[in-house]
N, C-alpha and C positions, 0 to 999 in steps of 0.2 A: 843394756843401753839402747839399741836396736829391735827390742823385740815390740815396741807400740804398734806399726804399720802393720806388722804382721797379725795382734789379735785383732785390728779394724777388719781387716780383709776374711777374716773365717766367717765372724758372725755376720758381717752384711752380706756377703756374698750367698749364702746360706739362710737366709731371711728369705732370698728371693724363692728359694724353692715354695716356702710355706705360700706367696703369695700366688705364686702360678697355680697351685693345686686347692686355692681354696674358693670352698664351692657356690661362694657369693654371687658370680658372677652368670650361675646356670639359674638363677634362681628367679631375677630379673626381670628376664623375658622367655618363657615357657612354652610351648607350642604351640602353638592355637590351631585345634584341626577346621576343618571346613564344616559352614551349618547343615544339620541334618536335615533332609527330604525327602518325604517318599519316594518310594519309587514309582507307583504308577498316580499321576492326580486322578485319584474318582471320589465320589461321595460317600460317607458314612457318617454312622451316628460319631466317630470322633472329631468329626468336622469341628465339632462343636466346642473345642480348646482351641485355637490356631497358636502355631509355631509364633512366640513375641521375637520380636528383631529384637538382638540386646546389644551392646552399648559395648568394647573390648575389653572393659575389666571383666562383666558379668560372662562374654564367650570364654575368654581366658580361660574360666574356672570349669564353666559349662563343657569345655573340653577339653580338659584336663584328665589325666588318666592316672588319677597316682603319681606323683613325680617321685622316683626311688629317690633322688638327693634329697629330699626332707629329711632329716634325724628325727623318730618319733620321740623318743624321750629327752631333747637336746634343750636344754633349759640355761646353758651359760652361750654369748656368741662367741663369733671364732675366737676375739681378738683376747675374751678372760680365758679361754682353753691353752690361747697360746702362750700368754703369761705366765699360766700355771705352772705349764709343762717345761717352759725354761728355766724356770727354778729349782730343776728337779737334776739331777747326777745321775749318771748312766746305769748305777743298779736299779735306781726309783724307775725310773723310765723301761727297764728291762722287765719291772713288777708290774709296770702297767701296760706292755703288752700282752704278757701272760695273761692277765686277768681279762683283758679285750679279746682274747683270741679262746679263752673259755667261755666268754658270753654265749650265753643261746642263742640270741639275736644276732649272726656274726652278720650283716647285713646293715643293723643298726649304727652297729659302733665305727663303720668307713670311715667318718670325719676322727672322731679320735683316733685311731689307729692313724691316719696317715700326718696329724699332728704330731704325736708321739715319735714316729718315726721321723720325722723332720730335724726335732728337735734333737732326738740321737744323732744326729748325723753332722747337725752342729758343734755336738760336743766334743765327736771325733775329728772330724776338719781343726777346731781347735786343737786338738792334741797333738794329731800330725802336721802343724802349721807350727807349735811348738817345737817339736822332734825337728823338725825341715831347719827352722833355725839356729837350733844348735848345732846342727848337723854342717850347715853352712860355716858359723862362726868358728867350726873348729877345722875349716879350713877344706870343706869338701865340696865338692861339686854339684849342683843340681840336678840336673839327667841324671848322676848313680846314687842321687836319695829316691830311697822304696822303703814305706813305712811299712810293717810288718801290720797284720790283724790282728790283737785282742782274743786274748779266748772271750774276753764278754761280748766281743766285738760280734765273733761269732754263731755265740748263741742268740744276740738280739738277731741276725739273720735269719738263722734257722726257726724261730719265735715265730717271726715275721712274713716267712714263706708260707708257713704251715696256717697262720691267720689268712694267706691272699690264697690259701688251697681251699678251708673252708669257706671262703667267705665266694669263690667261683663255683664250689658243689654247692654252695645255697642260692645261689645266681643258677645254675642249672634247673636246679630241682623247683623253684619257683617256675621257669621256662617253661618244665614239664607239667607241672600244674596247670598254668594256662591251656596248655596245648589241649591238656584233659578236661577243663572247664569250655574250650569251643566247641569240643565232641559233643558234651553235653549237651551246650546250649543251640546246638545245630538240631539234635535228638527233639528236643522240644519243640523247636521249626518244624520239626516232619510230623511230631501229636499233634500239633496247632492245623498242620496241613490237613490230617483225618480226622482232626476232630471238624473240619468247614464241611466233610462229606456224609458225616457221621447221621443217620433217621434216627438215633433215640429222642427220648423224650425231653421237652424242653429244659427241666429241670436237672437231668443228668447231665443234658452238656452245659449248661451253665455250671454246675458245680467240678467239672471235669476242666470246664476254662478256668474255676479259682485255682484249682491246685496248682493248674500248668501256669499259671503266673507268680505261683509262689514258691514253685520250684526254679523258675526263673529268677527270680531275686535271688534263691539262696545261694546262686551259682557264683564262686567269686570272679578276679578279674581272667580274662582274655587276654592274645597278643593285640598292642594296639594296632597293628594295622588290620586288625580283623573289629573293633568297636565298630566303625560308623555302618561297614554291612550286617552284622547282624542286627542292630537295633532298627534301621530301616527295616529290615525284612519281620522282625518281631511285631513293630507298627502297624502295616501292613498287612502282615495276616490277622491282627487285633482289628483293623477296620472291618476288612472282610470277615471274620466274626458276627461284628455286630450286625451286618451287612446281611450275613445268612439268616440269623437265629430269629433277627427281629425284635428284642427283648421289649418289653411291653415298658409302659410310660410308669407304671409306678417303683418299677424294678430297675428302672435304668436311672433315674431321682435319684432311689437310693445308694445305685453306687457312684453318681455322682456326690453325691454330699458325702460317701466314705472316704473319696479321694480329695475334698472341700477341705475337709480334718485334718487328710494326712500332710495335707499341704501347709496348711494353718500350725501346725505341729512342726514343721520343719524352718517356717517364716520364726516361729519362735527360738528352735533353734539357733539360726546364724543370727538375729539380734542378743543374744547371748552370748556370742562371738565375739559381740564387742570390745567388753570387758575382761576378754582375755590378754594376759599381758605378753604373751609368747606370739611374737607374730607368725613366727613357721606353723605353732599348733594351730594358729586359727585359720589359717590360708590350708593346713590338709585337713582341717575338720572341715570348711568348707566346700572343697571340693569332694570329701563324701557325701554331704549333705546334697551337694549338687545334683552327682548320679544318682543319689535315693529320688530325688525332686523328677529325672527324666525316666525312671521307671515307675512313676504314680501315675494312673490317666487322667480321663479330662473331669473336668469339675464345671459348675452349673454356668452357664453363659454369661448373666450377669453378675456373677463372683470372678470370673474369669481374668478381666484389665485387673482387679481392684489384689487379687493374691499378688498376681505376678508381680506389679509393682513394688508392693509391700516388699515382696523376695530380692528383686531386683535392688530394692532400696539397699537394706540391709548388706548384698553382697558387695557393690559399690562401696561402699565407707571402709567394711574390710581392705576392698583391693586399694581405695586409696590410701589406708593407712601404711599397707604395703610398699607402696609406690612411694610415699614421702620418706619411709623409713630407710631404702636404700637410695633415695635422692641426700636424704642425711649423711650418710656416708660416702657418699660420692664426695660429697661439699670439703666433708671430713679428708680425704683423702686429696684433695685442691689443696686445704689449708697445711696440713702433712707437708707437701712440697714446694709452698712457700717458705716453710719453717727451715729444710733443707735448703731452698737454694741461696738463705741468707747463711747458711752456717757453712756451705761453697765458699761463699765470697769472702766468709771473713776468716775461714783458714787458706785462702786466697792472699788476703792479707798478710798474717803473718806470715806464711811464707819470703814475703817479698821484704822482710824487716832484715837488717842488722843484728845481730848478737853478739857484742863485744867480748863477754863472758861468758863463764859453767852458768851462773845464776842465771842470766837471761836465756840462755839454752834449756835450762831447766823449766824454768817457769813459762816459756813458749810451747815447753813439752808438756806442762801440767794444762796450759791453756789447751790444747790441740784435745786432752784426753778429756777435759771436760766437756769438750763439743762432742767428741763422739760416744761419750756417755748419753748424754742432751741429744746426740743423733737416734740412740737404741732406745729411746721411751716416744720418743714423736709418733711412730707408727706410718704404718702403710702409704706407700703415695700409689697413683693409677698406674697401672701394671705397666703399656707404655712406657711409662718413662723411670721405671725404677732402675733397670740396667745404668742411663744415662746418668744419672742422679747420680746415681754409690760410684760408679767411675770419676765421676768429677771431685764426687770429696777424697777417696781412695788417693787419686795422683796426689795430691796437694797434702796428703800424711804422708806417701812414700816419699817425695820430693823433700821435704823438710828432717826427715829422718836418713835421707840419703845422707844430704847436707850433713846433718848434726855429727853421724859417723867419720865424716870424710875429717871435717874441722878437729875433733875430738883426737884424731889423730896422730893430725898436727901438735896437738896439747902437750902431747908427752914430753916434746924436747924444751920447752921452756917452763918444764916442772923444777928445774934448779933453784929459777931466777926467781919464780915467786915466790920458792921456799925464800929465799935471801932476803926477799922483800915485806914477808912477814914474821919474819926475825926480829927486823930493824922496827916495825909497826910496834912490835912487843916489846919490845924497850923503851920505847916512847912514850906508850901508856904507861908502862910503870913508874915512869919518871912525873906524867901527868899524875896519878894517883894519889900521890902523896902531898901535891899543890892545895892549897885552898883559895885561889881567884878566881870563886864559881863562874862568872861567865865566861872568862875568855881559856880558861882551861877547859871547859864543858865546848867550846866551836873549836877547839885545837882536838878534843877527843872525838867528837861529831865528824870533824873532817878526816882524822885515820879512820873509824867505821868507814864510811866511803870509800876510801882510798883501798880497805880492805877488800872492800867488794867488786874493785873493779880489779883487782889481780887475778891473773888466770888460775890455771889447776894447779892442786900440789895431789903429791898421793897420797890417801885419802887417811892410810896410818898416822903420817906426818900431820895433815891437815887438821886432824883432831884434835892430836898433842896441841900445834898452838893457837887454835881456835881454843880450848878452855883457856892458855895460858892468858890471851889479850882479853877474852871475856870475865876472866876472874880480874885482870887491873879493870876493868869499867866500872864490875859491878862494886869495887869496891869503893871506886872515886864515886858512883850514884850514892852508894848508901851512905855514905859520910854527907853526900848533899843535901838527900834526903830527911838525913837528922837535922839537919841543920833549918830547913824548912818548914819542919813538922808544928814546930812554933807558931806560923804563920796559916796554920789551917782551920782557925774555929768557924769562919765562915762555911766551911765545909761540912761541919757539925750541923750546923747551923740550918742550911741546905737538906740536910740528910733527913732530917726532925720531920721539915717542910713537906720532901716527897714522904715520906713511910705517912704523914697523917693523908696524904690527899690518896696515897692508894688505898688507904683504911675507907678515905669517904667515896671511894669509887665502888669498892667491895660493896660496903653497906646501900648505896643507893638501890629504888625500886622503883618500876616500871610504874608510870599512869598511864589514862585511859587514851592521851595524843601521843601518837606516835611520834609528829614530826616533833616533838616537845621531849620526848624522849629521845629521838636524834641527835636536837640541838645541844642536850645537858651532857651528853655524852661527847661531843665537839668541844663543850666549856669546860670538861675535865682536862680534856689534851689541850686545850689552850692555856689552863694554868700552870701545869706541867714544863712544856716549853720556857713559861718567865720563869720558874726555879734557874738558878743557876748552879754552878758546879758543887759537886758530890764529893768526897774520897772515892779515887779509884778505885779501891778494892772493892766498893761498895755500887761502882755505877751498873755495872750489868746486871747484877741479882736486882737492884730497882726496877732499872728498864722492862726486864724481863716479868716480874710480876705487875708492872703495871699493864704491860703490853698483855696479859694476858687478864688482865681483870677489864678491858677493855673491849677486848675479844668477846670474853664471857656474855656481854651485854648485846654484841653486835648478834654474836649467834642466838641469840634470845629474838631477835628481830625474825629468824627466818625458822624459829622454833616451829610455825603451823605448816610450813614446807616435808617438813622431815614425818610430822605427827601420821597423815596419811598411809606410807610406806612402810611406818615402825608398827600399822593399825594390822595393814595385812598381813604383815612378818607375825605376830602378836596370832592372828587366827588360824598360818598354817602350822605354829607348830604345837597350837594348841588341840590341831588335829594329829600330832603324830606324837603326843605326849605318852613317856614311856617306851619309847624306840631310842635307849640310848648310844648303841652305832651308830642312827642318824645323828643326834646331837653332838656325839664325838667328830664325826664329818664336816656337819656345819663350823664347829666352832674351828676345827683347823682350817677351814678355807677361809672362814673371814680374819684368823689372825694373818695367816699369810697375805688377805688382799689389803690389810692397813696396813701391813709393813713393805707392801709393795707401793703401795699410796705415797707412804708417806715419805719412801727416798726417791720417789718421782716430784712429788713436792719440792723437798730440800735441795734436786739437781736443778729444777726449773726457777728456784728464787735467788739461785748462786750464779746461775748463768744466762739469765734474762739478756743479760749485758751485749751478748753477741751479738744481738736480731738490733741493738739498739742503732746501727747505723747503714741498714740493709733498706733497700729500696722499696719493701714493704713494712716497713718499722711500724706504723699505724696501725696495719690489718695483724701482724703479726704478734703485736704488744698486744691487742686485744683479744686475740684466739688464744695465747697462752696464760693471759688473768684469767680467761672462763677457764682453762682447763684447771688451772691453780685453786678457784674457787671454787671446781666442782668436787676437785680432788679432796680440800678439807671437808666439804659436807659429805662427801661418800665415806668419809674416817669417821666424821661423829656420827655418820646412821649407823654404816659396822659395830661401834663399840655400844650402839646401842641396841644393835641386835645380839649381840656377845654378853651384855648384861641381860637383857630377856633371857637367853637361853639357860644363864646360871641360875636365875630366879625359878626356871619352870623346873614344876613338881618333876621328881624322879620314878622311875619304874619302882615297884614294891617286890 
């Protein structure tokens, strides 16, 4: 009876971890080191590229060093990792850190791993939030409840440690690689030093400067606080270089125009960037492409504005699709805690109601649990205010379930009097049953129903007994009315004929070349519909239902060229991985599992609209939840239309 408050408080409380630790928020706003410059201003032939002022998206990137929070291979965002992962029971979940903590890449897998672990962690707070309340109800004290640990409990520890061991010895041993790539790159500063001293012949120090700039590239990264002095100092002795050697005007052409290419080569690549649909992958390919861009030298003076910009263009549009992408989510997270703070106020509400009876106690308690059904699919509000949020609805379910306890109590001792009283109910109908003055024995049996329902508790053995006893005198005084009536139904025949021909003409209809023409006939279908008049009962919902869905059929035929795009490139990737049926096995359980997650987010959101219907944003929040509703059915018909691709495509031999 008691235990509702309780599973609110595990998983919200518990939610909040996932949102503190999720790495959205590093991702943002990223360091931005200070613009590089020489160290001494003199002349040389590199004079001849100058340093372009760039714009904070294109520094952003330009100094950027690798941000290790990028997932290289991370292709779902948090918010489908986290769904997944709650669907899963503590062995699944135990399988999938094993398997993260065998990864080669332990480095990679941070974000899963610490998802994973979130989500164990939830399942166990539920558990012992369970435990705690039994433990309670059977009369114990809170201070000496101690839930015991799980052997699985503590192998997913042990799992977990031994994942955050490798995953610190890969954190080291990357450190120490750097450490080794500075020696190096310092090693090449002191060849660059003797080779500005060096009297051989022209030709040998030039091709002694190619190597040593090519063993410089191959050198990977450094610690960052050692980037900006080496690359000055590496500049710098490249000036001085050219400064000594002198290199003659047809030789210095051409490795301008070599570095003209490489650059042209790279301006191609980030506008290829574009059409990447992973925004992580295209913000850390672009930032390699970056640092490849500040180790190329200078290229011909008047090619010089016209690259850069082209480069510059190109990395802008990235960084702004970036920047709108987590403005999206911000917005998203704004709308999140409007959604919340109406479903506040309106279990705010009921709280403050009256409950005369079990029914209205009941059904106050099925209300309450479909809010915080409706509360666990909204998703994330700004970290700010998520504590304040979940406390606010928290109170107002323990409040209401205090309450219900305390009244229910009470209930016991006047379990007698409503046994008595639907005793006396039960006699009455049977006496009605055998009457035949349809109407005024139909409002004398209509009003014991009621009267039924407003007696309190009986105990629950008892209550059965005579709940069938009064239910079977009703239905036997309906059926007898019912016969009686059956007489008087041809117009309902009649009706029935009506609708099955107009969904037969709804079915059969086709699409012309006006849309709005097409609209409108599909409008003129539900408007004939509507003047039908009544049905047989037995028969209105199978109507309803298949017309409503031959109506449907037509409407998503409207947004048929919406889907076609995304089902085009589904369609080419896995035409490239045709015959890998582990992958196909894979795909196809995540997309059955993501329409069946869809779709009872769907069905909680069109059951319980109702809530937000009298909340001080009803307007903003009716509309944020039809988009979500609308997006949620097209993301079911693209799924099942990726699920039939995938059964279609050829198999391995």
């Amino acid at each position: 009876m008691n235990q509702e408050p309780n599973v609110v408080e595990t998983t919200e409380e518990n939610a909040a971890i996932i949102a503190e630790q999720t790495p959205i928020a590093e991702e943002v706003n990223p360091v931005i080191e200070e613009e590089v410059k020489p160290i001494i201003e003199e002349e040389s032939p590199l004079a001849i590229e100058e340093t372009p002022i760039v714009d904070n998206h294109s520094a952003e990137i330009l100094s950027a060093d690798h941000e290790e929070h990028i997932e290289e291979h991370e292709t779902e965002s948090i918010e489908e990792l986290t769904a997944h992962y709650s669907t899963l029971n503590k062995e699944e979940l135990l399988a999938q850190i094993k398997e993260l903590t065998n990864s080669e890449n332990i480095n990679a897998m941070k974000l899963r791993a610490n998802l994973v672990r979130n989500a164990f962690n939830l399942l166990v707070q539920a558990s012992q939030n369970e435990l705690k309340e039994k433990f309670l109800a059977d009369g114990g004290v809170e201070e000496d409840f101690k839930p015991e640990e799980s052997a699985l409990e503590i192998d997913f520890r042990k799992v977990y440690s031994l994942y955050r061991e490798k995953r610190q010895n890969y954190i080291e041993s990357q450190e120490k690689i750097k450490l080794d790539n500075l020696a190096a790159k310092n090693a090449i500063l002191e060849e660059l030093r003797v080779l500005l001293n060096s009297e051989e012949a022209l030709k040998k120090i030039y091709d002694d400067f190619n190597a040593i700039q090519e063993k410089w590239k191959a050198i990977g990264q450094v610690p960052r606080t050692e980037v900006n002095g080496l690359w000055q100092n590496y500049h710098f002795l490249i000036e001085k270089f050219y400064d000594k050697v002198k290199i003659n005007r047809e030789l210095r052409d051409l490795d301008l125009k070599k570095n003209l290419d490489s650059k042209i080569e790279l301006c191609e690549k980030v506008e290829g960037l574009l059409i990447e649909e992973s925004i992580n992958k295209s913000f850390k390919a672009l930032q390699e492409i970056h640092q490849q861009w500040k180790e190329i030298g200078p290229v011909p003076s008047d090619k010089n504005e016209e690259v850069w910009e082209r480069f510059k263009t190109a990395s802008d549009q990235i960084n702004k699709r970036r920047i709108e992408y987590y403005e999206r989510i911000q917005t998203e997270l704004e709308h999140n805690l409007l959604a919340k703070i109406a479903l506040c106020e309106k279990a705010e509400e009921v709280i403050k109601k009256e409950f005369p009876s079990i029914k209205d106690w009941n059904d106050a308690t099925n209300e309450l649990n479909d809010m915080l059904k409706l509360w666990k699919t909204i998703g994330q509000v700004p970290q700010k205010d998520n504590e304040a949020i979940w406390h606010r609805f928290k109170s107002s379910l323990d409040t209401f379930f205090q309450n219900k306890k305390e009244v229910f109590e009470k209930m016991k001792d006047e379990q007698d009097v409503n046994y008595n009283k639907k005793v006396e109910i039960c006699v009455k109908a049977e006496a009605i049953a055998e009457r035949e003055d349809w109407k005024h024995a139909t409002e004398e049996l209509l009003e014991l129903q009621k009267e039924w329902k407003s007696i309190g508790y009986v105990n629950k053995k008892l209550s059965d007994k005579l709940w069938a006893r009064f239910r079977s005198s009703c239905d036997t005084f309906f059926e007898k009315k019912s016969a009686f009536y059956s007489a008087n139904r041809a117009n309902e025949t009649e009706n029935l004929a009506k609708k099955e021909a107009l969904i037969q003409a709804v079915k059969e209809f086709t699409f012309g070349e006006e849309k709005e023409a097409n609209l409108e006939a599909i409008k003129e279908f539900q408007r004939k519909w509507v003047e039908v008049g009544f049905v047989p009962v037995t028969e209105k919902e199978r109507l309803q239902k298949e017309f409503r869905n031959a109506i449907n059929f037509h409407f998503d035929k409207l947004q048929i060229d919406v889907r076609e795009g995304k089902l085009n490139s589904f369609r080419d990737r896995i035409s490239n991985h045709s015959g890998d049926g582990s992958n196909a096995s894979k795909e196809k359980k995540y997309l059955y599992d993501k329409i069946l997650k869809l779709k009872e987010d769907l069905n909680l959101w069109e059951n319980n609209l109702g809530f937000l219907a009298n909340s001080k944003q009803a307007d903003v929040l009716k509309a944020e939840f039809e988009k979500k509703m609308q997006n949620a059915r097209q993301e079911i018909a693209l799924n099942e239309a990726k699920l039939k691709m995938l059964d279609q495509a050829p198999k391995a031999e």
